[in-house]
MMTF fields as JSON, N, C-alpha, C and O atoms, coordinates in Angstrom:
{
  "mmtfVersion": "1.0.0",
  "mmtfProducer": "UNKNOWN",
  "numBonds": 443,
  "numAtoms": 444,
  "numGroups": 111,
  "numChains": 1,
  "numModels": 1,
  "chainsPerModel": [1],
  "groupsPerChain": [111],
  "chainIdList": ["A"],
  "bondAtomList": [4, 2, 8, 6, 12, 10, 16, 14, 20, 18, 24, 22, 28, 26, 32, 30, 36, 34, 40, 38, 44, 42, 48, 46, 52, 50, 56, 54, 60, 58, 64, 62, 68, 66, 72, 70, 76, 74, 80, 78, 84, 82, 88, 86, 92, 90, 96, 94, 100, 98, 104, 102, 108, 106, 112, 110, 116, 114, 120, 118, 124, 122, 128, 126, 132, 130, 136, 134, 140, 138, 144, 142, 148, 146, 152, 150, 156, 154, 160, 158, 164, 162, 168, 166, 172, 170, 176, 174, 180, 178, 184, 182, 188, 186, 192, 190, 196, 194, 200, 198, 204, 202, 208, 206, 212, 210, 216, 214, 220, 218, 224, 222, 228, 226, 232, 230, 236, 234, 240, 238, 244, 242, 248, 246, 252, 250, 256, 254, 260, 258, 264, 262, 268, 266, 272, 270, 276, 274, 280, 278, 284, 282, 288, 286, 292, 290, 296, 294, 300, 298, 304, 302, 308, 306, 312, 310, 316, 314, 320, 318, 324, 322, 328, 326, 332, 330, 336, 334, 340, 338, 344, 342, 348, 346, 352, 350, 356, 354, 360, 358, 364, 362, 368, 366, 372, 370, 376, 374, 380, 378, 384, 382, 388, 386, 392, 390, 396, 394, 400, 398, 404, 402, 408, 406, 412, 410, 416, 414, 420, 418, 424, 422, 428, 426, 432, 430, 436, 434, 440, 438],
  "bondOrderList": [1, 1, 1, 1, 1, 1, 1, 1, 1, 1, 1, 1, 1, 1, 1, 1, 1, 1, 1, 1, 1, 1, 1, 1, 1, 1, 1, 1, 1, 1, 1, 1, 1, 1, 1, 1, 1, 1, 1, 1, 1, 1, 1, 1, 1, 1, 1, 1, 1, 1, 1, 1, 1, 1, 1, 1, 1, 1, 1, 1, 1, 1, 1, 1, 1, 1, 1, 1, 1, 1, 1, 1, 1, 1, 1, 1, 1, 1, 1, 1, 1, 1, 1, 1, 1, 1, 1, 1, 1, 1, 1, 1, 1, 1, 1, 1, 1, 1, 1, 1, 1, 1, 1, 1, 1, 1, 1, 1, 1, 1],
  "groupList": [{"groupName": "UNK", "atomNameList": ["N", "CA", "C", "O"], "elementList": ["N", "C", "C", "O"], "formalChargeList": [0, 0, 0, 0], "bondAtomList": [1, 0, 2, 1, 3, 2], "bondOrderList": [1, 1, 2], "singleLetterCode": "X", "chemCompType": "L-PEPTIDE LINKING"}],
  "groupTypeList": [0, 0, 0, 0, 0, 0, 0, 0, 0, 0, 0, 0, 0, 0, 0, 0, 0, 0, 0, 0, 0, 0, 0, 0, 0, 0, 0, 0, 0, 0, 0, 0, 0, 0, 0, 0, 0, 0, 0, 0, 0, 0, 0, 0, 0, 0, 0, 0, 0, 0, 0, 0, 0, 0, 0, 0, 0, 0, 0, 0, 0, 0, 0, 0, 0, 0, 0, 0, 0, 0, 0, 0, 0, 0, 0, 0, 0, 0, 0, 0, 0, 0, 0, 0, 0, 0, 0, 0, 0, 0, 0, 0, 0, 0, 0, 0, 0, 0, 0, 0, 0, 0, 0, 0, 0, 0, 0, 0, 0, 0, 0],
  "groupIdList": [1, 2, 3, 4, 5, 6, 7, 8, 9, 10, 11, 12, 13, 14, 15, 16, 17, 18, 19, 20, 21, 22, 23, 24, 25, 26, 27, 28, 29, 30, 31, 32, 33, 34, 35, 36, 37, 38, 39, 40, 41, 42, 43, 44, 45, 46, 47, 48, 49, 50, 51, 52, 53, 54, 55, 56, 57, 58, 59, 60, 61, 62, 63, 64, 65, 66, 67, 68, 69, 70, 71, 72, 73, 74, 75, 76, 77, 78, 79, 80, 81, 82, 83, 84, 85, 86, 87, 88, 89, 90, 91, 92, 93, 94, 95, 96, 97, 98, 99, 100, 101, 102, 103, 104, 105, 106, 107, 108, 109, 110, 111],
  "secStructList": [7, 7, 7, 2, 2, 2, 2, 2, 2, 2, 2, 2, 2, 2, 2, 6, 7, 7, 6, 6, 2, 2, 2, 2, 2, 2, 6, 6, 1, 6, 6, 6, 4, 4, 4, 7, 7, 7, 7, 1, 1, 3, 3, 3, 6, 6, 3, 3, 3, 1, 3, 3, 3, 6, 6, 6, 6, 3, 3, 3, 3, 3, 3, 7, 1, 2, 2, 2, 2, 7, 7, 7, 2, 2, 2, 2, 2, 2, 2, 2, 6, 6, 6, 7, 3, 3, 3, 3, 3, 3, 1, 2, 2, 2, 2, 1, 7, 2, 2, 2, 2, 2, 2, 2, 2, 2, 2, 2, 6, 6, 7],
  "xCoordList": [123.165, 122.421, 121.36, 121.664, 120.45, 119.171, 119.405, 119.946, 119.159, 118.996, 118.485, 117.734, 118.487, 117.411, 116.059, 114.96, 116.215, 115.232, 114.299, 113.178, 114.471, 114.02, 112.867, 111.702, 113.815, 113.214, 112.439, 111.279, 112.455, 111.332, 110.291, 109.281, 110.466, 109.246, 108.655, 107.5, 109.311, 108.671, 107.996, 106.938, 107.976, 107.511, 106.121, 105.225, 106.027, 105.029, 103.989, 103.064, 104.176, 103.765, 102.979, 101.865, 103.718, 103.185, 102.088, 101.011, 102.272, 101.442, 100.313, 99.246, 100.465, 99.299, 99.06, 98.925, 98.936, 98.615, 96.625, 95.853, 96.472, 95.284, 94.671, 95.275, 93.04, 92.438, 92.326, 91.578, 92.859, 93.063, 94.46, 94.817, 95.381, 96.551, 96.25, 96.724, 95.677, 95.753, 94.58, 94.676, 93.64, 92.553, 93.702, 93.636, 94.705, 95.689, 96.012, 95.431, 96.949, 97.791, 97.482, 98.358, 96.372, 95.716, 95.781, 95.841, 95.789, 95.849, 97.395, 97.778, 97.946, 99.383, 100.651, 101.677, 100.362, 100.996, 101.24, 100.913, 101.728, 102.19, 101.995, 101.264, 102.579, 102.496, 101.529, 101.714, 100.686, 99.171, 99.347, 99.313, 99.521, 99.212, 100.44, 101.419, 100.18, 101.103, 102.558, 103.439, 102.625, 103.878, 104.513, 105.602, 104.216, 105.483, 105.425, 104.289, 106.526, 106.677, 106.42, 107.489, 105.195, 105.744, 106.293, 106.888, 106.282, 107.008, 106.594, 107.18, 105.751, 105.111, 106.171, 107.112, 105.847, 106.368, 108.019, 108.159, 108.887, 109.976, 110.473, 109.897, 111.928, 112.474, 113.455, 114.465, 113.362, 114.247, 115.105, 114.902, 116.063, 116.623, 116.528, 117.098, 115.759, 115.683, 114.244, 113.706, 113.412, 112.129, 111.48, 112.102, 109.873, 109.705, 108.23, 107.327, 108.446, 107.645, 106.264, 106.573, 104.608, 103.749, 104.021, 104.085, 104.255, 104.285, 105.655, 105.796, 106.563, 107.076, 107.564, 107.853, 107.711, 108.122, 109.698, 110.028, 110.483, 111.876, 112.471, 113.341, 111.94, 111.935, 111.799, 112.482, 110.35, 110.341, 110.387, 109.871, 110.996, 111.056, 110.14, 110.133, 109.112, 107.414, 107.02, 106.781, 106.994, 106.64, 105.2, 104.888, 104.429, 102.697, 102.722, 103.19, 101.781, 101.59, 100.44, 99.984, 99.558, 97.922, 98.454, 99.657, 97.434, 97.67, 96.415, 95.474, 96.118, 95.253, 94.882, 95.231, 94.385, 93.829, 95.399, 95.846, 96.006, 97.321, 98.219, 99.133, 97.986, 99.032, 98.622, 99.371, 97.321, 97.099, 97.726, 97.841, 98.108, 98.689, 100.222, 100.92, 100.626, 102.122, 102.675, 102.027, 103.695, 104.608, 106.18, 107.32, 105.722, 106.681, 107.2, 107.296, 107.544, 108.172, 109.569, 109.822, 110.913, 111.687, 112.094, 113.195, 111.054, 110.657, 110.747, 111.575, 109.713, 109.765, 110.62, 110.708, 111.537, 112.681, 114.13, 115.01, 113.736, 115.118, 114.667, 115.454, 113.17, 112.999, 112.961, 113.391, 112.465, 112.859, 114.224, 114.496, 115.191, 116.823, 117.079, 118.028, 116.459, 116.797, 116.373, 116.414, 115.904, 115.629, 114.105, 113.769, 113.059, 111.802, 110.619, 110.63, 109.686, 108.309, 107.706, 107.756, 106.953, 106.184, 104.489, 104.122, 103.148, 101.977, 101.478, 102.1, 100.403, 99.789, 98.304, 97.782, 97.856, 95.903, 95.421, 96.123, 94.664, 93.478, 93.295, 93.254, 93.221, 92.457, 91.158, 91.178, 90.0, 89.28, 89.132, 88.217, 90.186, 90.182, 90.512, 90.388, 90.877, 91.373, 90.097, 90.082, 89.232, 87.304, 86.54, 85.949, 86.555, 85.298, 85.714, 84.885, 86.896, 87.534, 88.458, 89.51, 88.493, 89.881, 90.202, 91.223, 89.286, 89.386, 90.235, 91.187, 89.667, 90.371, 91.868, 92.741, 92.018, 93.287, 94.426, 95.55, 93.672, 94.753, 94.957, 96.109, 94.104, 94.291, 95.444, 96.183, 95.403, 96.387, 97.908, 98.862, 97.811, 99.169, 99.563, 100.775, 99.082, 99.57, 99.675, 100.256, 98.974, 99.577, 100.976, 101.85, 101.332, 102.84, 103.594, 104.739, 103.256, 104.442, 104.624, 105.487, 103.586, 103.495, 105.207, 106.249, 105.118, 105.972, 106.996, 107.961],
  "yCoordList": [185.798, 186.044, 184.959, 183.794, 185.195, 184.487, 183.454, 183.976, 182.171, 180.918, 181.335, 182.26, 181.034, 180.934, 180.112, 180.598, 178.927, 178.375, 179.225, 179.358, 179.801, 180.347, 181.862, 182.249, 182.163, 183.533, 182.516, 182.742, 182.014, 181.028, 181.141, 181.744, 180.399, 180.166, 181.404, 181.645, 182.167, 183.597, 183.998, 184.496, 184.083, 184.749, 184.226, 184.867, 182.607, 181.409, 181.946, 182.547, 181.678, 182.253, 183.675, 183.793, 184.916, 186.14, 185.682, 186.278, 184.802, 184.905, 184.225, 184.825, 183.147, 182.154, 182.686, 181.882, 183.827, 183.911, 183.079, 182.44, 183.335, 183.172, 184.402, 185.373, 184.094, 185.143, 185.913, 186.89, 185.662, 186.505, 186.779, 187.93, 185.928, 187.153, 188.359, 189.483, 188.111, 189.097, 190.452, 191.666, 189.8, 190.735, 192.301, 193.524, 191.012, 192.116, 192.904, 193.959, 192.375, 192.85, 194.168, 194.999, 194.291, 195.8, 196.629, 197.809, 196.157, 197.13, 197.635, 198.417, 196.556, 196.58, 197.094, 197.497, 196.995, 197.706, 199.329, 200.168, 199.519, 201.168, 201.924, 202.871, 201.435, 202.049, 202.403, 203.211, 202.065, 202.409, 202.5, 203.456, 201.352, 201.381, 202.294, 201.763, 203.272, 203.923, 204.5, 204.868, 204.509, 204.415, 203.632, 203.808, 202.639, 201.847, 200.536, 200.401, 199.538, 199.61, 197.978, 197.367, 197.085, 195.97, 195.359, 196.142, 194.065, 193.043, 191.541, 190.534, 191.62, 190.331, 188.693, 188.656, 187.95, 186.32, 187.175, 188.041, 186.872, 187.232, 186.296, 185.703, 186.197, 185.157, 185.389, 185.966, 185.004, 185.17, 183.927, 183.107, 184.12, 182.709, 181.714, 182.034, 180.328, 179.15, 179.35, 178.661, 180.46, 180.106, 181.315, 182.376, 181.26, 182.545, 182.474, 181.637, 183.837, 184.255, 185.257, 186.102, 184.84, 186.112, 187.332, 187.672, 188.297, 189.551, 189.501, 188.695, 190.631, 191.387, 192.661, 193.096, 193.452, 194.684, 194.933, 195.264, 194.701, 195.126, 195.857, 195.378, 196.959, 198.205, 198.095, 198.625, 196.966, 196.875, 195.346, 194.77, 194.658, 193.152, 192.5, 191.852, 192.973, 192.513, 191.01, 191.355, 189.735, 189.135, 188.791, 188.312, 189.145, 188.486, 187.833, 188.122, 186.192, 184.984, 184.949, 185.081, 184.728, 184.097, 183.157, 183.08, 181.608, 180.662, 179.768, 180.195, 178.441, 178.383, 176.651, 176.633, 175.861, 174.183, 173.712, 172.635, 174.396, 172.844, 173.132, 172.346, 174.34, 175.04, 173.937, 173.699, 173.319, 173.104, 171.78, 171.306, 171.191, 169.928, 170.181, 169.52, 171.194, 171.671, 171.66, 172.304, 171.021, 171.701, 173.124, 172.867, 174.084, 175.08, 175.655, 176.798, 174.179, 175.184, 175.613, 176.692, 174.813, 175.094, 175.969, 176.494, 176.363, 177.541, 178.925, 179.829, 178.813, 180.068, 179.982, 181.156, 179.347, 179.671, 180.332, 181.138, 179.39, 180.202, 181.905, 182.826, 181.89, 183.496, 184.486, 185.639, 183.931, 184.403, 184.759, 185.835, 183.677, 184.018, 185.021, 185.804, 184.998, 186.563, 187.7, 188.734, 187.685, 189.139, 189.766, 190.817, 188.492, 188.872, 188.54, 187.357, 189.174, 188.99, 188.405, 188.766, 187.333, 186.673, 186.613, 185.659, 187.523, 187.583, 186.545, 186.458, 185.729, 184.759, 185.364, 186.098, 184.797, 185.187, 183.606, 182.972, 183.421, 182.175, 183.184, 184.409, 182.683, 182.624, 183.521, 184.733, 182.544, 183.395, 184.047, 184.613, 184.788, 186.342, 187.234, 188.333, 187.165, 187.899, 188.613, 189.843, 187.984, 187.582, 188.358, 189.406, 187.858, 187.974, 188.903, 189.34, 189.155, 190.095, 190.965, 190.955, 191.863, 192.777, 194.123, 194.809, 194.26, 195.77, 195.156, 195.738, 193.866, 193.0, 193.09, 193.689, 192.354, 192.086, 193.197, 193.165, 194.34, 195.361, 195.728, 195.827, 195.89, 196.828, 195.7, 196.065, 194.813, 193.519, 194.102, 194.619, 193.905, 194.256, 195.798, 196.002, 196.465, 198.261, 198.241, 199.048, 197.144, 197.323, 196.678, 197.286, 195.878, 195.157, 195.871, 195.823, 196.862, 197.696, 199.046, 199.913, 198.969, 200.068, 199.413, 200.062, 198.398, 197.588, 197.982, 197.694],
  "zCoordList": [-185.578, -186.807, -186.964, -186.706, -187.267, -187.511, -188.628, -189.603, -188.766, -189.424, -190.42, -190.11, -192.136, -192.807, -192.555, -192.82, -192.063, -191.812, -190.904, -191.395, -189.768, -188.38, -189.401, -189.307, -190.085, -191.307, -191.933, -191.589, -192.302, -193.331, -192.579, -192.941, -191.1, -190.187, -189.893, -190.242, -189.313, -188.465, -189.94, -189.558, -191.52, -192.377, -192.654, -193.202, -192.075, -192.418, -191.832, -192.379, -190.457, -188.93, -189.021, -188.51, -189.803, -190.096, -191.313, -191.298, -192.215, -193.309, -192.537, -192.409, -192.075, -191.349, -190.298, -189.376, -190.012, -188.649, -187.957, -188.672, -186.91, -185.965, -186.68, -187.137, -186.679, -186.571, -185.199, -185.217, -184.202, -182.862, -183.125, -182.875, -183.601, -183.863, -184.848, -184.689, -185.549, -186.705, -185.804, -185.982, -184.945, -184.565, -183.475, -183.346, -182.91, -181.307, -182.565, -182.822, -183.347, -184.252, -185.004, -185.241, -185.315, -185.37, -184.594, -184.938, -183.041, -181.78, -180.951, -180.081, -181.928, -181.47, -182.193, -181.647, -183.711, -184.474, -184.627, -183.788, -185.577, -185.526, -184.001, -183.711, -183.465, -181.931, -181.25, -180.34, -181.424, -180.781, -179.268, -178.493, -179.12, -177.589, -176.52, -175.995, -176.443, -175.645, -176.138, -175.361, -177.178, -178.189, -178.282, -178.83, -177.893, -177.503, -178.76, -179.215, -179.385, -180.609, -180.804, -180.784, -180.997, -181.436, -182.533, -183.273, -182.916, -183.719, -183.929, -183.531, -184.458, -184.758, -185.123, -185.915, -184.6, -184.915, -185.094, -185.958, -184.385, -183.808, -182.954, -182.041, -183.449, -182.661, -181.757, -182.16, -180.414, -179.175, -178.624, -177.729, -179.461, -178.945, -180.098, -181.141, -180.036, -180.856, -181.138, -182.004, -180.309, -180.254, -180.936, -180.888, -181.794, -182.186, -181.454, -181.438, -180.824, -179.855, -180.876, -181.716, -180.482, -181.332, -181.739, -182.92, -180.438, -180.619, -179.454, -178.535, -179.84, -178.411, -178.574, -179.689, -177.317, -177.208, -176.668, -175.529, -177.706, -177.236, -175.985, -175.257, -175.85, -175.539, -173.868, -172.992, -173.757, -172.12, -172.054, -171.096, -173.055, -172.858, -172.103, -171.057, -173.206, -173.033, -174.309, -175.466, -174.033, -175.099, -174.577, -173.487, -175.595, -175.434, -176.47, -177.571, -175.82, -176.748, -176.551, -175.415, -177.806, -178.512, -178.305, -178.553, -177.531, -177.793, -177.927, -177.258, -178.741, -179.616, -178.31, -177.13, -178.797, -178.188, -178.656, -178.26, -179.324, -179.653, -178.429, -178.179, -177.564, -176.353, -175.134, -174.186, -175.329, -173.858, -173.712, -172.581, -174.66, -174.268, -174.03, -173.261, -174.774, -174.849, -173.185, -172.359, -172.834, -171.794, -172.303, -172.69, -172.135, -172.609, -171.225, -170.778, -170.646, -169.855, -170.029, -169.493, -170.883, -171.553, -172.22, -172.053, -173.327, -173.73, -172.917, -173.027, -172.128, -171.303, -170.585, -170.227, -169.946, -169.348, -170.044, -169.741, -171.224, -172.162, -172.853, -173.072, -173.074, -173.014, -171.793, -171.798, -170.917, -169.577, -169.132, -168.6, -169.402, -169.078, -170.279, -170.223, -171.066, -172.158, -171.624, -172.291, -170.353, -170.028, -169.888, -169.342, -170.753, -171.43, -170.572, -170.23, -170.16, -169.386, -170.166, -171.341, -169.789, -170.464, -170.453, -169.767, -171.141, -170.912, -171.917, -172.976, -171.705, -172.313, -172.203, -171.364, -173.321, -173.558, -174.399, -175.187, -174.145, -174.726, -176.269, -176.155, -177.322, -178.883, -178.16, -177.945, -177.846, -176.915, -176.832, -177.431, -175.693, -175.328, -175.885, -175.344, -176.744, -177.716, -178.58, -178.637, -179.123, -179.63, -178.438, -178.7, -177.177, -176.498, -175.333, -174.535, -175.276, -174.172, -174.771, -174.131, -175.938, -176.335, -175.489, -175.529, -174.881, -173.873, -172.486, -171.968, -172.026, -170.968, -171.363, -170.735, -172.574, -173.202, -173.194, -172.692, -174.021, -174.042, -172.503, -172.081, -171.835, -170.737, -169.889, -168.975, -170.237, -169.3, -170.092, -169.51, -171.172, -171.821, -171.643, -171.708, -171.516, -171.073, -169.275, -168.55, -168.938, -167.065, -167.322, -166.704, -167.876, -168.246, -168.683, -168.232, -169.776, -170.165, -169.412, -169.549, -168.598, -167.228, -166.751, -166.852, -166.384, -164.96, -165.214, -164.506]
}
């Protein structure tokens, strides 16, 4: 069962989002892309992941200048041993590439 604290965060996270989260998040909600169903700021484990897709244990992360100093590799290993693929996009690309973007995330939930 999920922490109160962990619900506090994932609700923070949804309210504050990125303006590139909020931009996918239009393309990704109510099933758009292929039917298939996401879930915004969701937590897998200790960690709460942007978006993911249950269904084909698809997690895609927006990540912003505070990622590049980050080592996650911890992180992605403990979502990884959950079963979960992991796609990453630059803030960026999200802005100046969204046709790139989606089409990267629908070859993944192809797999």
């Amino acid at each position: 069962m999920r922490g109160g604290c962990q619900i506090k965060g994932a609700r923070r996270l949804r309210r504050d989002a990125t303006g590139a989260e909020r931009k996918l998040w239009l393309t990704l909600r109510d099933r758009q892309i292929d039917g298939f169903k996401f879930r915004r700021q969701q937590d897998i484990g200790p960690y709460i992941v942007d978006f993911v897709c249950h269904e084909c244990r698809l997690v895609v992360e927006i990540d912003g200048g505070q990622h590049a100093a980050m080592d996650e590799t911890a992180r992605n290993a403990r979502i990884q041993a959950d079963g979960y693929r992991i796609i990453r996009f630059w803030n960026n690309e999200a802005f100046s590439n969204p046709d790139g973007v989606l089409m990267s995330i629908r070859e993944e939930l192809r797999r």
